[in-house]
C-alpha positions, -999 to +999 in steps of 0.1 A: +626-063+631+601-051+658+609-059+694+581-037+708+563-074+717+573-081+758+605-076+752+630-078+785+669-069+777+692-076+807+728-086+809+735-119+812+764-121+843+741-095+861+712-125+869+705-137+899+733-170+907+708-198+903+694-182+865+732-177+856+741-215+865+709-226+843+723-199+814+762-207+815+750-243+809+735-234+779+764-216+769+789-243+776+769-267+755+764-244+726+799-222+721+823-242+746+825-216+766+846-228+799+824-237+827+846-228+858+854-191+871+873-173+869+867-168+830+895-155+807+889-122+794+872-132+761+847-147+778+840-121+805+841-095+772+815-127+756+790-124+785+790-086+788+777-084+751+750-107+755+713-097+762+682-117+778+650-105+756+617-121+762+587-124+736+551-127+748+529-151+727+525-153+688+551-123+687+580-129+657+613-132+674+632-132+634+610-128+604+620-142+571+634-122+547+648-097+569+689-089+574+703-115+602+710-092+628+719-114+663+720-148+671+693-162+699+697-189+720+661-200+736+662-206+774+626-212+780+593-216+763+588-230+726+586-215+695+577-220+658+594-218+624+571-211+594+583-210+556+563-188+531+549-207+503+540-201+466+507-193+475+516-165+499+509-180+529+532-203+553+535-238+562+551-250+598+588-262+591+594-270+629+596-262+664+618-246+690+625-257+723+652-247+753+682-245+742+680-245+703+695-213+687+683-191+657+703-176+632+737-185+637+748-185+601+730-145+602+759-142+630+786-145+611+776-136+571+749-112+580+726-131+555+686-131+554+667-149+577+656-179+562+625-183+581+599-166+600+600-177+640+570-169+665+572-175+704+537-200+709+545-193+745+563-168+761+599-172+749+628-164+768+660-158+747+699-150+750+706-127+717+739-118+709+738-090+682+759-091+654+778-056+658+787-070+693+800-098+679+822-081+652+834-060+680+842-092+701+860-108+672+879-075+660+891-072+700+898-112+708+906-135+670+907-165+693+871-163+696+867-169+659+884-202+656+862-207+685+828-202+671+836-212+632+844-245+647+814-250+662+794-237+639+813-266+614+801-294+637+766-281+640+759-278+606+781-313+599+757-324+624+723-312+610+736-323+569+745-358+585+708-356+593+694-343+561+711-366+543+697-393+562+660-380+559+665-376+526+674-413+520+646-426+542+624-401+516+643-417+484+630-458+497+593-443+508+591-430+475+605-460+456+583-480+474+552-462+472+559-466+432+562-501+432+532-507+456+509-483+433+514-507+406+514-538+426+478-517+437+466-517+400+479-552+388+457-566+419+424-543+411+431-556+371+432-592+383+403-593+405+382-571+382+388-600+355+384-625+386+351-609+390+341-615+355+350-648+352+333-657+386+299-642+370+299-662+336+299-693+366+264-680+368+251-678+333+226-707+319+254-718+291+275-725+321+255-743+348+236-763+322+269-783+323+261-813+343+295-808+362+292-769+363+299-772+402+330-791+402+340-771+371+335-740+387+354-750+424+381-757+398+384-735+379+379-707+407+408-720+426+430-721+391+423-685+393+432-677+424+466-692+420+473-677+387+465-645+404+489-655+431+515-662+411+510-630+390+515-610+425+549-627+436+562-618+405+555-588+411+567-587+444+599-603+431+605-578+406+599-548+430+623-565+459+600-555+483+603-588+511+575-607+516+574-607+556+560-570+546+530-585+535+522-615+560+544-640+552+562-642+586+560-656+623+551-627+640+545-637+675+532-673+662+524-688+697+505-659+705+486-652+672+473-687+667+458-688+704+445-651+697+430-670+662+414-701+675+399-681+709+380-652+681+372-679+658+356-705+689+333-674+700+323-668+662+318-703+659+296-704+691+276-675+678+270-693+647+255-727+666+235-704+688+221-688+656+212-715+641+203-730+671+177-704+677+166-703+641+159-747+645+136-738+677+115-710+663+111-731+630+117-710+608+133-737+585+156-725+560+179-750+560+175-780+540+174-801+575+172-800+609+206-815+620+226-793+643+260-803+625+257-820+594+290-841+584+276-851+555+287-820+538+326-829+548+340-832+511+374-827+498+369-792+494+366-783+534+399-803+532+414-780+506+402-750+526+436-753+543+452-738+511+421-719+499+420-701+531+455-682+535+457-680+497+425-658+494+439-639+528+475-634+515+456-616+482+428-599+503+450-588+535+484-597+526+482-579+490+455-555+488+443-542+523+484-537+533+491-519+495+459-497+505+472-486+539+505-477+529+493-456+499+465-436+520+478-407+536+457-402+566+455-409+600+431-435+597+448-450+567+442-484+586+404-482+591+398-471+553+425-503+542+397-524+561+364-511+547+377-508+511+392-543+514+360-553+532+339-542+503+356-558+471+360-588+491+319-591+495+319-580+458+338-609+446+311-630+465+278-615+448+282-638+422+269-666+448+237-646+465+237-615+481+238-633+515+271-651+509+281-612+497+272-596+532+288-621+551+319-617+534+318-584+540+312-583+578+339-614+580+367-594+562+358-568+590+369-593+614+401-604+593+413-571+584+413-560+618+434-591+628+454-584+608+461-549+609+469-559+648+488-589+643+506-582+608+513-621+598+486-643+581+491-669+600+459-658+624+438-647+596+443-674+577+437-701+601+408-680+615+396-682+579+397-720+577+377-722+610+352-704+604+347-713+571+340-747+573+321-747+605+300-724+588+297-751+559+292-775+585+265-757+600+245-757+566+253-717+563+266-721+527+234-740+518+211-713+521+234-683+501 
């Protein structure tokens, strides 16, 4: 190992009072070391071995590979640990901060160094070579007991940890299996939806004189089969349902949050249509402001319609897609994919009716995405829906 970098060595008890305060804290907290004077001999024999070293910037304090030669214990600045990989380069395995120590297993087996760390700052260290140590051992035993038992909770410490992290890996992974086949179930079942939805739209089908009423039916027959399909699924998998909307999340505040973006999309919709009335441009089939002649049983069945098509679209598929993406903006890409098969499924219609799905799934996969629950999305959904139908909207897709 190279120490030609900005490296300092000083003895420790020969610092000025106020460093060695900040320095025999460290040392109390990391090899018990007694914290009042006067010190037994060990101790004083423990301080007189030790060595402050300093490394400027980007300069390797250990380097994998090489023999374990000291121990270091960082008193300022931060450093990082890199791991060579099969490709021959290296990948960042963690960081450094005051107070952490390198290579205390080198210490006492004199094994490699398991890593490579590098000083991102300038790094002030307490090293403690191992010769010195052998020498400290060899003159006082007591210390070894000392140091082994440390050592023993440390690494019973950093295992506990592992083990932990390596359960919370184990569910992640299970989970991201059962939500990648929950993923293609759902993109199977809307593919076949999306089928279906288009023979709705061939001549043998609408030259049924109750093709309309056929179709609401059967569409809706669909959806539920497809629900049904998913909670068995989710059954199956175990994973709880409150992970995909179906909880009270905040209710009070979610369904004010709901009605007060659906009023002002509702406004902008009169407005529209409003504006579209005065400059008669005429592509509605009249020119009533609010028509309640188009209130039918199906606006009243809206109120299942509604949060059943969310809990597929948002519930389902947006929150399968945002878990699975891993990315930073796993969120935004769960909206805009969700956004897009969501105005798919509605091409079957007109192209118009497609579009506006697509812009309001925008609007629902963002409230979702901020509130987590369907509640607000589906009773957004509702709203706007049939004002919308109210309006006439659905007349001219």
């Amino acid at each position: 190992m190279s120490n030609s970098m900005g490296i300092r060595s000083k003895i420790v008890h020969e610092e000025a009072y106020s460093e060695t305060v900040e320095r025999r804290s460290l040392l109390v907290t990391n090899f018990d070391m007694p914290s009042a004077n006067p010190l037994p001999r060990e101790w004083e024999a423990f301080l007189a071995a030790l060595r402050i070293v300093s490394y400027a910037p980007q300069a390797d304090i250990v380097r994998e590979g090489e023999q374990g030669d000291a121990l270091y214990v960082i008193e300022s600045g931060m450093a990082t640990v890199w791991q060579e990989d099969k490709q021959g380069g290296r990948r960042q395995v963690g960081e450094l901060h005051k107070g952490d120590i390198i290579g205390e297993l080198s210490l006492l087996t004199g094994a490699s160094r398991a890593a490579t760390v590098s000083a991102v700052m300038e790094v002030s260290a307490i090293r403690l070579n191992r010769q010195d140590f052998e020498d400290l051992l060899q003159a006082y035993p007591s210390l070894s007991g000392l140091f082994l038992s440390k050592n023993y909770k440390r690494l019973s410490a950093s295992y506990y940890e592992l083990e932990q992290k390596n359960g919370e890996l184990i569910t992640a992974l299970h989970a991201r299996v059962e939500l990648s086949s929950l993923f293609i179930c759902v993109v199977l079942l809307m593919s076949v939806y999306a089928f279906i939805l288009g023979f709705f739209k061939s001549d043998t089908f609408l030259s049924l004189s109750f093709a309309n009423t056929l179709a609401f039916v059967l569409t809706r027959f669909l959806e539920v089969i497809t629900l049904l399909i998913i909670l068995w699924i989710l059954r199956s998998s175990r994973m709880p349902l409150r992970e995909f909307g179906v909880n009270a999340n905040d209710f009070g505040k979610t369904v004010f949050e709901s009605i007060l973006v659906s009023a002002a999309v509702v406004v902008g919709l009169i407005a529209l249509k409003y504006g579209v009335l005065q400059l008669e441009l005429n592509p509605f089939p009249n020119q009533i402001l609010i028509n309640w002649h188009y209130w039918d049983w199906t606006y009243v069945s809206y109120i299942v319609v509604a949060p059943l098509q969310e809990f597929i679209a948002r519930g389902v598929f947006q929150n399968t897609v945002a878990r699975l993406i891993v990315s930073k903006r796993a969120v935004f890409w769960s909206i805009l994919i969700t956004s897009v098969l969501f105005g798919a499924l509605h091409l079957h219609t007109s192209i118009g009716l497609g579009m506006a799905a697509f812009m309001t799934s925008w609007l629902w996969g963002w409230m979702f995405a901020r509130q987590r629950t369907l509640i607000g999305v589906g009773l957004s959904h509702f709203i706007i829906g049939n004002c919308a139908g109210l309006l006439g909207f659905w007349t001219i897709f």
